[in-house]
C-alpha positions, 0 to 999 in steps of 0.5 A: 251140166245136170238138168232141172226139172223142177221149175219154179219161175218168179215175178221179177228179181226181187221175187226170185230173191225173196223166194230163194230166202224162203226156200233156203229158212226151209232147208235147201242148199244153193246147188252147182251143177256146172251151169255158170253165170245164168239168171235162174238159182239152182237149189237143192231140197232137204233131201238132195232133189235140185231145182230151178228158180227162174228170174223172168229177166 
């Protein structure tokens, strides 16, 4: 499994939801890097950088 640097940790579930919305309206992809059933959203950017949105819960 890859690790996440980029970190971005939300309010709450509706939060992350609404902010992983956002991200994606700007171009990032939902990105698998072998990390399962988590409760954070591993993204990757426009040009291929991936990330973490965290869910507090």
């Amino acid at each position: 499994m890859a690790w996440c640097y980029d970190l971005f940790r939300c309010t709450s579930a509706a939060h992350q939801a609404e902010f992983v919305a956002r991200l994606k309206d700007l171009g990032a992809t939902s990105a698998d890097v072998g990390q399962g059933d988590v409760p954070w959203r591993v993204l990757a950017g426009p040009e291929g950088n991936e990330f973490c949105v965290l869910n507090p819960g």
